[in-house]
Structures are given as C-alpha cells and as structure tokens.
N, C-alpha and C positions, 0 to 999 in steps of 0.2 A: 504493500500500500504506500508505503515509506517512496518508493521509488514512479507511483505514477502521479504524486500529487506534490507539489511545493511547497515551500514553508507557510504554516501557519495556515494548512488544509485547501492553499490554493491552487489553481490547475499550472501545471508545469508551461515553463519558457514555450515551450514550442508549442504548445496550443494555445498563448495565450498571442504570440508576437509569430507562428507562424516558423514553420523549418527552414533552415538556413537555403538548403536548394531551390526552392520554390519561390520563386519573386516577379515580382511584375517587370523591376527594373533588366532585368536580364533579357524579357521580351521589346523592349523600350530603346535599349541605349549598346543592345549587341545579339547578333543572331544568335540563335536558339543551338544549345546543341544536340548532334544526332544520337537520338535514344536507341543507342541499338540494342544493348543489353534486354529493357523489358521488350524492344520489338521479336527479337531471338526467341525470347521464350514464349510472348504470344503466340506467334510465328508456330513454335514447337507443341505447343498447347493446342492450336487448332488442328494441325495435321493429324497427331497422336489421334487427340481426342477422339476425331471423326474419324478413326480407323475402328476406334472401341467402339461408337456409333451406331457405326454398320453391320458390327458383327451383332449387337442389341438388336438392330431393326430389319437384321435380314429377312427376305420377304414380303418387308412392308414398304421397302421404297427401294428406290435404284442401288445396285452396289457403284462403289467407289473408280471409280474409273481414271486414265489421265486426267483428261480435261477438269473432273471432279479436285484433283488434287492443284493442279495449276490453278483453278479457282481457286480452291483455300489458302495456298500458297500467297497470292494475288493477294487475297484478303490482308491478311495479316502481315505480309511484308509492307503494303500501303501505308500501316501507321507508321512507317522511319519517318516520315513527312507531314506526322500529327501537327509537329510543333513549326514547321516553316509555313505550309499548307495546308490550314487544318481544314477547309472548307471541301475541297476537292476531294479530300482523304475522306470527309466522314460520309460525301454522296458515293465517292465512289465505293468502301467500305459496302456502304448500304445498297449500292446495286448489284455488285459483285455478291452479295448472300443473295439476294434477289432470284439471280440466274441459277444461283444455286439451289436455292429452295424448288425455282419453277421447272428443275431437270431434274426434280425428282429425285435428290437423294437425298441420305439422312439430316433429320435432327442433328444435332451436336453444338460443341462451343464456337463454329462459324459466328454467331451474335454477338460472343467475348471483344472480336475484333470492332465490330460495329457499335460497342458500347465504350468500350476507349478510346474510338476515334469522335464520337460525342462526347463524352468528358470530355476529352482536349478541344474541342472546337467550344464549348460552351464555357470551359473556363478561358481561352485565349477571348471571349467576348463575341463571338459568334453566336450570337443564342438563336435568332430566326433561321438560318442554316441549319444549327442541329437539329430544331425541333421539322422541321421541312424534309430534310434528310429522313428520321425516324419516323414522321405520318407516310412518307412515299412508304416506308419497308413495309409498315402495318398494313397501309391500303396495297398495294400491290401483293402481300402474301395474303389477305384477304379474297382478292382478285383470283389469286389462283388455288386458294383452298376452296371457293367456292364456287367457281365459275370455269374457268380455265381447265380446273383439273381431268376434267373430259378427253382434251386433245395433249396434255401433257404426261410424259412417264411421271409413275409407273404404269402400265396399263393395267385397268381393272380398279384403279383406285375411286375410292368414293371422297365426296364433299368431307369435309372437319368439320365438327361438332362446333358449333359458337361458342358454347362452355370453354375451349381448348382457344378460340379464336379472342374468349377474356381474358385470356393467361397471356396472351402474346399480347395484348393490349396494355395490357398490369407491367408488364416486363419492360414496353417501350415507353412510358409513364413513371417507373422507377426509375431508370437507367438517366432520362430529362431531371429528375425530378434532384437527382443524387446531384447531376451534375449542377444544377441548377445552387442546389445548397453550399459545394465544394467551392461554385466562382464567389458565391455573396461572402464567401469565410477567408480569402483570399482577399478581396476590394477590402473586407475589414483588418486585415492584417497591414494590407499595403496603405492605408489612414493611417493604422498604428505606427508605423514606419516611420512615414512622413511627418506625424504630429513631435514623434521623439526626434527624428532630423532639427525641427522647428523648434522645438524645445530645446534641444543642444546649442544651435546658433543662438539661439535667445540669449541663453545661458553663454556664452562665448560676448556677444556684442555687448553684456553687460560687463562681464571681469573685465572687458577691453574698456570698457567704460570708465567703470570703477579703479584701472591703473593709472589713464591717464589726468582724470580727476586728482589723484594723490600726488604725483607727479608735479602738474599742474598748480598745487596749493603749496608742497612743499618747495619747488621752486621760486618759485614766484614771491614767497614772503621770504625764502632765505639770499635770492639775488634783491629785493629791495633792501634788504637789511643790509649788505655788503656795498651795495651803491652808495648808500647815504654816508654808511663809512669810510668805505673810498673817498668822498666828497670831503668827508671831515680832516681824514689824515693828511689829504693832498692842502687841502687850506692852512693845516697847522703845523707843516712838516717841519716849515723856518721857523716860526713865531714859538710852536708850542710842540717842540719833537715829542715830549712826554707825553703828551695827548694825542697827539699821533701813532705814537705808540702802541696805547691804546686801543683806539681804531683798528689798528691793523691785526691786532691780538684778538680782537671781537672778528674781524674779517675771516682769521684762522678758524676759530673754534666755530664761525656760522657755517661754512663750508664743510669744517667738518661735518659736523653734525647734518646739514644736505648730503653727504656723498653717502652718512651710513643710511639715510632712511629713503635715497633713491635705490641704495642696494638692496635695501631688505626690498621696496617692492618689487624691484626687477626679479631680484630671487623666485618671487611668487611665479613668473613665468618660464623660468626655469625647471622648477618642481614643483610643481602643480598641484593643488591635492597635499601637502606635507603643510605641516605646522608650519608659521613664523618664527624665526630664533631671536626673535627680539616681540617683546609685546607692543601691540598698535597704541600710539599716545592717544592720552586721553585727555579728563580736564585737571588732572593732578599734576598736570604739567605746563598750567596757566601759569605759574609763578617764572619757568623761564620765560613763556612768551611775554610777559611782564618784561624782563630785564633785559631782552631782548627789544625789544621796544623803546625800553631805557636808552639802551644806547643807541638809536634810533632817533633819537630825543624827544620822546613820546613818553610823557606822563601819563600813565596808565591807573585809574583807578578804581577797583574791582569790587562789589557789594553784592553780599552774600555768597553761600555755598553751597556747591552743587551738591544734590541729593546721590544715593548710589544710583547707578546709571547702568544697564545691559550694554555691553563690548559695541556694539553698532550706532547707540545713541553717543555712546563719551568720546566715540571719534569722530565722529559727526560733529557734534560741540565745538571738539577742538578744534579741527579742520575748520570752521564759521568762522570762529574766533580768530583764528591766524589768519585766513580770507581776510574780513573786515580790517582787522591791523594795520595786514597789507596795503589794503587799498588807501587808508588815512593816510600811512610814510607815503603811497606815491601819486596821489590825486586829490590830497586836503594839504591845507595851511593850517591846519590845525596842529598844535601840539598838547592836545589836553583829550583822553578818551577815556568813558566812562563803560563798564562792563557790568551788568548785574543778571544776576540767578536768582530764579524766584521755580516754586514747586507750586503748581495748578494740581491738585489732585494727582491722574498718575502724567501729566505732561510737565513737561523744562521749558520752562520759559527763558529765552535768553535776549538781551539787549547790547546793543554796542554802538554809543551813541558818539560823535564826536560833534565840535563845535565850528566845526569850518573857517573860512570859507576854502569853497575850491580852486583848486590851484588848475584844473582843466577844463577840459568840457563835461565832462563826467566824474560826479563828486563821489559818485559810490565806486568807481572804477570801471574796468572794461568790460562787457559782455560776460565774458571768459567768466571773472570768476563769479558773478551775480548766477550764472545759470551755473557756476559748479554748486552752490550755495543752494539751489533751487532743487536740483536733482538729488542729492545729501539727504535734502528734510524730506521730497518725496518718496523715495526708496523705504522712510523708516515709517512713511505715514502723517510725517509731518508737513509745517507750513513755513514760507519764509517772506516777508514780508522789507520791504527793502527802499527808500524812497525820503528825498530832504524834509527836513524838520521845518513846522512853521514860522520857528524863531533862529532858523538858518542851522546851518551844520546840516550830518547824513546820521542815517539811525537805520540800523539792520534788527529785525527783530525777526526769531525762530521760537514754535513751537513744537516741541520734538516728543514724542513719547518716550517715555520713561524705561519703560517694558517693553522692547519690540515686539517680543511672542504673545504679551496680552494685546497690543494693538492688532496684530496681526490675526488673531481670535475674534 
C-alpha cells in the first residue's frame, strides 16, 4: 500500500503530474518517436492470436489463409505511424479488420490493433477521426453480419444475433470512451505542467526581484555615504587633514561593510536554496545607520522602539529606513531627520520625516528607490505612503505587519 500511495495517503507523483514519457511537449516542439517495441508485440499479438482463433472457430468461419495473414500483418504493423499519423492509421486500422471481418475469417484480437490506433488518435487530439473511424467498423460489420453475409464466405453462414451485434457496439463505445478519458487526464497533467512552469518563473522573476532590490538599497545608501565623505575629506584635506582623516576612515569601513553585504547577496545566487552565513539586518541595526548618517552630517533622531518583528518585516524596516536616509544625504538640504516607531495592534508603523528643502527636482528621491520602498511593504502586505509635508520637508510613512504568517492568514 506503502508503495502505491504518497505521503500522507496521497496519490503518487505520476498520477498526480502525469509519467515522465508521456507529454504533450514532445508532440509540440519534436517529432514523435517510432514505437516499435509495443508495435512488435501488437504486431505478435495479433498474428498468434488469430492463429488460436481459428483453430476455436474452425468450421464456423474461413480458415487463415495468406492474404488473411498479410491483413493482420497490415493491421498491426500500421500502428509504427500511430504517433506521426495517427488519422490514416486509425481508418486505415479500421478498414483493414473490415476486409477482414467481411472475408470471413475468424474472430480474434485483429480489434486490439484498431483500438490502439484510437487511443492514439484521440489522445494526439483527433477525436472526430477516431470516433468516424470506429462508427464506419460498427456500421460496416453490421452491414455484413446482417446483410452482406449472403454473398460473403463462409458459405452457408447465417445473419448474427443483435445480442452479439451489442457487444460489438459496447466494445466500440468503451474503447472511445477509455480513450476519450486517457486525453482529458493528459490536457490535465499538461495545465499541471504549465501552471508549475509558471509558478517557477514567478518564483524566479521575484528572487530576481528581490536581489536587485537589496543590491539597489545597499548601494545606493553606502555610495551616498562615501560621496559626501569624499566631498568632506577633499574640502579639509589642507585646512583640517585630521578630519579628513576621518572621512576617509568612514569611507573604508562604509565600503567595507557594502562589499560584505553585496556578497552575502550575490552568494544567495550562487547557492540557492542554502542558508545565509550572515543574518539579514534588521532594525537592531538602526543605531549604525544613525552614525552613519552622523557622519553624513545628518542629525538623526529616532522615537521609540521597534516591537519584535518576523525576519521579513525587520528587513523591510530596515531597508525603508536606509532608503529614506539615502534619499535626504542626496536630494534634501536638510540636515535634521526624524524617525519614529509606533505598534498599531499587530502593524509597525514607521515614519521618517525630514525638514527640507530640496536640493532637486525630486525631494523624496529617484523613482528607483520610492518603488523599491513600495514593492518591500507590498510583498509583506503592507502600505507605503510617500509625499512632501505641508509645512515643507519629505515624510515617508510604512505600514508593515508585524506577523507576516498572521497577515498572510
């Protein structure tokens, strides 16, 4: 039992997504290969068969003769071209037992062939074909069990029973019917396909999202930081080398700190799937972006304290907070920003106001990081709200959930 059902009593991979050999794409995007192997044994199946057949129905219908055998032969070697030709194969199939039937020899699995070469036309998508194909055999063995069989061998034989003419009815009805079921479980395997295709690039166009977003944030606020201090060192390099100094000493340790947290992301693309070897920052690490700031010359000053926060909200946080920063060193005149945390129930409220004015055209900053800021709070369920103050300066305000999995619920 253990072996036909998957975990946790569910039906196994291959019936639920469908056997690896069997795809639609294979019919689609490369021709088909030649089945010889089951044509062989059908092939062998029908000859045999009809040889036991005949020796059952000796007396009651023609025995086996060449031509009987080149029919069968015929039959069954037809389906190598189920899968390139499946239309040709299943009439032809179906007229070749035809001839056969109406020369009067046995019963037997001659039908086997005619019924595989409708399953393949009806799941290759032929379905008016197969079912056109299998009313000719009905109506035409009808034709000559009832009517015909007068002028056809064997001689002396009488009409078939309608009883026996329901069974061969039943038989070309199941055989539709199966095939009909086998294509509908197919198209649904080949959705499931597609939808998980769709679902992986999703999942791809976002990681890709989500790097260059990091990327994006942590450069950006660690090359404004190294700019402005550039700017400082080179202004005081004569007048005030010690504060140049300085400068230049903030310059090392900002790049540093960009080069390790450009590598951990890049890492993420390297090994995929595998933990971070450094933990993603959070808001516990406002107090550098503070001092960073500082030397920025950006009086920072920050009211209240963040509540505990789930791994996606606190880098979220951060990453805003470092955003907005950013944008004040490179697009305000201001040097005075205010930062407050406040806890709404299970949302963070977060604010970062500064007092302007703008030093551009754009006081909150470039496109760029406004829609990284936007995408951040979306992802977790939140809002980001972003837009000048009525008494001048910029004010970025996020609402972010607290709990991503209870938002997410």
């Amino acid at each position: 039992m253990d072996g036909q059902r998957g975990r946790e009593g569910r039906a196994p991979e291959w019936w639920r997504h469908g056997p690896p050999w069997w795809s639609l794409r294979g019919d689609e995007e490369r021709r088909p290969r030649w089945p010889w192997r089951s044509t062989v044994l059908i092939t062998a199946l029908v000859l045999f068969g009809s040889q036991f057949a005949a020796h059952a129905q000796e007396g009651e219908r023609a025995a086996l003769d060449p031509f009987a055998r080149a029919l069968l032969f015929v039959t069954g070697a037809a389906l190598l071209w189920r899968q390139r030709h499946p239309v040709p194969v299943v009439f032809g199939t179906a007229v070749a037992s035809l001839v056969y039937l109406g020369a009067g020899y046995p019963y037997g699995p001659v039908f086997v062939a005619v019924a595989v070469a409708c399953f393949s036309a009806v799941v290759a998508g032929h379905r008016r074909a197969a079912w056109a194909a299998m009313g000719t055999l009905w109506a035409g063995h009808a034709l000559v069990a009832h009517w015909l069989y007068r002028w056809l061998p064997p001689s002396g034989d009488s009409a078939a029973s309608w009883g026996q003419e329901l069974v061969v009815a039943t038989w070309v009805v199941a055989v539709a019917a199966l095939s009909e079921a086998a294509r509908a479980r197919r198209e649904q395997w080949a959705r499931e396909r597609d939808e998980r295709a769709r679902a992986a690039r999703r999942r791809a166009d976002e990681e890709r999202l989500r790097i260059a977003r990091e990327l994006h944030d942590v450069l950006a606020h660690s090359i404004s930081v190294i700019n402005v201090q550039a700017g400082v060192g080179l202004a005081l390099l004569d007048t005030d080398p010690e504060q140049a100094r300085t400068a230049l000493s903030t310059i090392k340790d900002q790049s540093k700190e960009a080069l390790g947290e450009v590598r951990q992301v890049l890492d993420t693309l390297r090994t995929p799937g595998d933990a971070p070897r450094a933990p993603a920052p959070g808001l516990d690490r406002l107090p550098e972006l503070v001092e960073q700031a500082a030397g920025a010359g950006l009086a920072v000053e920050v009211e209240g304290k963040p509540p505990r926060l789930s791994p996606g909200t606190d880098l979220a946080a951060f990453r805003i907070v470092q955003e907005a920063l950013t944008n004040v060193v490179r697009h305000s005149g201001s040097r005075h920003v205010r930062i407050r945390l406040d806890r709404d129930g299970d949302t963070l409220l977060l604010r970062v106001d500064d007092d302007g004015p703008a030093t551009g055209t754009d006081a909150g900053g470039s496109g760029n990081g406004l829609a990284g800021m936007r995408e951040r709070a979306a992802a977790l369920g939140g809002t980001i709200e972003a837009g000048p103050r009525p008494d001048g300066g910029f004010r970025v305000r996020a609402a972010l959930p607290i709990d991503v999995k209870k938002a997410a619920t």
